[in-house]
C-alpha positions in Angstrom: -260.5 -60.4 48.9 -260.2 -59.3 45.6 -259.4 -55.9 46.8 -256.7 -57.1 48.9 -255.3 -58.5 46.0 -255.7 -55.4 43.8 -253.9 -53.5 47.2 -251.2 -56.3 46.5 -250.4 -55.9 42.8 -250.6 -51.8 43.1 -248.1 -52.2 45.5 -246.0 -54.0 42.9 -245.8 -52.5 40.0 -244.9 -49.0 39.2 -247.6 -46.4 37.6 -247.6 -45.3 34.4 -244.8 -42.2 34.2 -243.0 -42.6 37.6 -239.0 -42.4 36.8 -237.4 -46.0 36.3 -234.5 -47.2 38.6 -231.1 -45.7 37.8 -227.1 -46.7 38.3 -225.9 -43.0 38.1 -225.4 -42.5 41.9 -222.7 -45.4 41.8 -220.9 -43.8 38.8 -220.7 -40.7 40.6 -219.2 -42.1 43.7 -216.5 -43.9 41.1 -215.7 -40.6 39.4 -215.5 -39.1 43.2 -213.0 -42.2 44.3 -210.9 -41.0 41.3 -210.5 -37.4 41.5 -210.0 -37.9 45.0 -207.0 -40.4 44.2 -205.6 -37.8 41.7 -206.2 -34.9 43.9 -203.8 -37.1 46.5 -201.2 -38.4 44.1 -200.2 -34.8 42.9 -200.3 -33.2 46.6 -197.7 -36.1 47.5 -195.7 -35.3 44.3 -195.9 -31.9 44.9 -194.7 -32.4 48.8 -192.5 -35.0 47.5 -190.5 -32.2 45.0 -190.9 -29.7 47.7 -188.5 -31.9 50.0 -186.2 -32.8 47.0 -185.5 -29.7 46.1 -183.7 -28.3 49.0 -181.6 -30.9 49.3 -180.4 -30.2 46.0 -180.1 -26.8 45.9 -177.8 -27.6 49.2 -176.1 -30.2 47.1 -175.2 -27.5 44.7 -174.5 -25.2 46.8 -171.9 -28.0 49.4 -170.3 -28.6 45.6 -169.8 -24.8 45.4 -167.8 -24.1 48.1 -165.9 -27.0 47.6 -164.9 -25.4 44.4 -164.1 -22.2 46.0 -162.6 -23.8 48.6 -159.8 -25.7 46.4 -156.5 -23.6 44.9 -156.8 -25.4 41.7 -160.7 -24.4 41.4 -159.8 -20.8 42.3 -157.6 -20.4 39.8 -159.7 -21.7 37.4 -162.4 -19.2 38.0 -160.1 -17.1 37.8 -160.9 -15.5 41.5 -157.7 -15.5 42.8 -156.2 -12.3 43.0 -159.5 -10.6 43.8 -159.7 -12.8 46.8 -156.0 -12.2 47.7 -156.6 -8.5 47.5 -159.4 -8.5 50.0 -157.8 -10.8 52.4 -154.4 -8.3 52.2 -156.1 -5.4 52.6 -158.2 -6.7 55.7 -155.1 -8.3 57.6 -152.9 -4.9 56.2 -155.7 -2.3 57.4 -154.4 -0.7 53.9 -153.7 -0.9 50.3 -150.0 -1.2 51.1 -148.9 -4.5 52.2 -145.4 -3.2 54.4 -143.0 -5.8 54.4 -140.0 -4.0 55.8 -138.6 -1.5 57.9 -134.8 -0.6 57.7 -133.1 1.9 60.4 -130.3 3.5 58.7 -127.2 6.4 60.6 -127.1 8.5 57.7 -124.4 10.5 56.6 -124.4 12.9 54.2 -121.3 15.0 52.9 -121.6 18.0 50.3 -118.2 20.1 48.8 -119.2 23.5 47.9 -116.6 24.8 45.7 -116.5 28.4 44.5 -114.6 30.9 42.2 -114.4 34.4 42.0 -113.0 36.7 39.2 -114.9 35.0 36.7 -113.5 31.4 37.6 -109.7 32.9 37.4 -109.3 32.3 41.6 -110.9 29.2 43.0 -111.6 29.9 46.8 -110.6 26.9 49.0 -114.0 24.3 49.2 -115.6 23.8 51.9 -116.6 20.2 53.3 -120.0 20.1 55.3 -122.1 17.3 56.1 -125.2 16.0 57.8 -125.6 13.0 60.2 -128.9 11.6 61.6 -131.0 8.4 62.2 -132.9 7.8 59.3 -136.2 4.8 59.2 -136.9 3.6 55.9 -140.3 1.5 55.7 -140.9 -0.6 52.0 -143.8 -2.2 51.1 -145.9 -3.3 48.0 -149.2 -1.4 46.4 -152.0 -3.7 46.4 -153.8 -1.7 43.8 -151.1 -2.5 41.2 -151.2 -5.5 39.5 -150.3 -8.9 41.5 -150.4 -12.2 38.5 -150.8 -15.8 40.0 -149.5 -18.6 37.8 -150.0 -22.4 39.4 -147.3 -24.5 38.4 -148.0 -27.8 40.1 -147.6 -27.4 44.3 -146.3 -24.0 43.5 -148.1 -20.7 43.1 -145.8 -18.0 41.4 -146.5 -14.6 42.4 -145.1 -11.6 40.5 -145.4 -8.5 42.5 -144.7 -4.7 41.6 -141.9 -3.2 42.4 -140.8 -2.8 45.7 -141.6 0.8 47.5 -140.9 3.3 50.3 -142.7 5.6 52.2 -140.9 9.2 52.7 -137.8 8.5 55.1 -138.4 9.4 58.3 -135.2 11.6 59.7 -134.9 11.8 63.7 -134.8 15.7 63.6 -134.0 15.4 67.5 -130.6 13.2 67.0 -130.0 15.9 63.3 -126.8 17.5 63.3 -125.1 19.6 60.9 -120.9 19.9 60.8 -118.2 21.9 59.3 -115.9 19.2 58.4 -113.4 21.5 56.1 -114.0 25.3 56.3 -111.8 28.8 55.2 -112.1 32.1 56.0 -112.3 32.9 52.5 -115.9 31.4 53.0 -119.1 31.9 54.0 -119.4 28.2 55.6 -123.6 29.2 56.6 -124.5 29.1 52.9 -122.7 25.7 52.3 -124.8 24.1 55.5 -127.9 26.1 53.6 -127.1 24.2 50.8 -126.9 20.7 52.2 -130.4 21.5 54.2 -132.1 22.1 51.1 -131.2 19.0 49.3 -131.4 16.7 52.3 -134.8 15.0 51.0 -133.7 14.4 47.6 -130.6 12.8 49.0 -133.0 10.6 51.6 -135.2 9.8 48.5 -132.2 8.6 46.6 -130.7 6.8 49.5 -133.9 5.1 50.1 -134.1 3.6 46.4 -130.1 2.6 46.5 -131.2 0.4 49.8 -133.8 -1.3 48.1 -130.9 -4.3 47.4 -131.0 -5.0 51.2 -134.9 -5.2 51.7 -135.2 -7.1 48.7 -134.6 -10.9 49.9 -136.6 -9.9 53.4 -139.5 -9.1 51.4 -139.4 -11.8 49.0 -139.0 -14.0 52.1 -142.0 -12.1 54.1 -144.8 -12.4 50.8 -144.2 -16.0 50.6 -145.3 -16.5 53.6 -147.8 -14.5 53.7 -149.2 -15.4 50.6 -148.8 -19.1 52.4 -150.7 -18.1 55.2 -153.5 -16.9 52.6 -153.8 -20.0 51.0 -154.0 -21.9 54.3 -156.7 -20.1 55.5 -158.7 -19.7 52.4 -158.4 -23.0 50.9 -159.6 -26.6 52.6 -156.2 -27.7 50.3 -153.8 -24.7 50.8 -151.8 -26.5 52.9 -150.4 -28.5 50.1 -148.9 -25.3 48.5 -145.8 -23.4 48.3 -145.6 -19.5 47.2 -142.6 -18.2 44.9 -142.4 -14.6 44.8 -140.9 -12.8 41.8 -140.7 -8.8 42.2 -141.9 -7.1 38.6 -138.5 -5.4 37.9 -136.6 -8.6 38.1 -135.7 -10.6 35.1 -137.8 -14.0 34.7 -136.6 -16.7 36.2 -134.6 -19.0 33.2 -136.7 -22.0 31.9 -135.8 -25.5 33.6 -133.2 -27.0 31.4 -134.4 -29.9 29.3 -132.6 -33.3 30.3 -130.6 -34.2 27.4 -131.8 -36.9 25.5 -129.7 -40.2 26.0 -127.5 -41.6 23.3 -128.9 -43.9 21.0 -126.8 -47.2 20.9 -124.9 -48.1 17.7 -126.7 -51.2 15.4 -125.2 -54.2 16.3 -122.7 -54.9 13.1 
């Protein structure tokens, strides 16, 4: 019996030196629990940012192209002719933008006069002249300077001067005449004559027809430069193009309403 009850207490109490009982395997659970929970609270951030920020940068970039995509917005950027000059050169094929293309008859008259005896006898003169089909194309240089001005609806567009390729003679339908001839003349060197200065007179005949293409072209830009804004701009729709050639005077300022007059104190 009394060694039973010796087995009993041994069983009971701990011998001298054995470790005591300990809470540290709960803490460290806790500590797990919480760096777990952190862990997972900055991956969802993280994933949460992630999604955020493409949508943004596509907000940025929707707000963008709405900006490009307005007149008033290009303007301020100040991308407008540089986009106009792409778009004319695509639709033209060229840096020319040909707006017109007049087919002329021609006729062109040269007097040859001559003396002999040291200008004392003037030989009779001798009328010859030239007549053929003549095609004049005009058109405006790209690479020279275009200036946009918005004014309201309207976009003002001063463009270079207006100019000509070399005039294209119909050599086929080219005929030379004797109008007024003498015997006292050699009529071949007169025709000589005319033939050499035919493309000087073509060039000069081409500039003095520039009056007659003027409108058309002025006419023909507008529109184009309408049919540029509508396709560039979401709002280009909404705009009209005025078209000033470079050489031209400005157009006058709008006159100032006068001011009405102020009525007379009452007496």
């Amino acid at each position: 019996m009394a060694f039973a009850g010796a087995a009993r207490y041994h069983d009971s109490v701990a011998e001298p030196g054995s470790p005591r009982p300990s809470h540290w395997p709960w803490a460290l659970a806790a500590a797990a629990v919480a760096i777990v929970a952190i862990l997972t609270g900055g991956v969802l951030y993280v994933f949460r940012s992630a999604r955020s920020l493409p949508a943004e940068l596509a907000e940025g970039g929707r707000q963008a192209l709405r900006d490009l995509r307005e007149v008033a917005a290009a303007f301020r950027t100040g991308t407008v002719t540089t986009t106009f000059r792409s778009y004319a050169t695509e639709v033209s094929g060229t840096t020319r933008l040909q707006f017109a293309e007049l087919r002329q008859e021609e006729l062109f008259e040269r007097r040859d006069s001559e003396a002999v005896l040291w200008g004392a006898l003037v030989l009779p003169e001798v009328v010859v002249e030239a007549r053929a089909p003549v095609t004049y194309t005009y058109f405006l240089d790209l690479d020279k300077e275009w200036r946009f001005r918005l004014e309201g609806r309207d976009v003002l567009v001063v463009v270079p001067g207006v100019e000509w390729n070399r005039p294209s003679v119909d050599v086929s339908a080219l005929r030379y005449t004797v109008r007024e001839g003498s015997v006292f003349r050699d009529e071949q060197v007169a025709l000589d004559r005319l033939r050499a200065e035919l493309t000087p007179l073509l060039e000069r005949r081409a500039r003095e027809h520039v009056p007659l293409v003027r409108e058309t072209g002025r006419r023909k830009v507008e529109a184009f430069v309408e049919t540029w804004l509508v396709q560039r701009f979401g709002d280009g729709k909404d705009y009209r193009a005025r078209v000033r050639f470079a050489d031209e005077p400005p157009e006058p300022p709008a006159p100032t309403p006068a001011a009405p007059p102020r009525a007379a104190p009452a007496g």
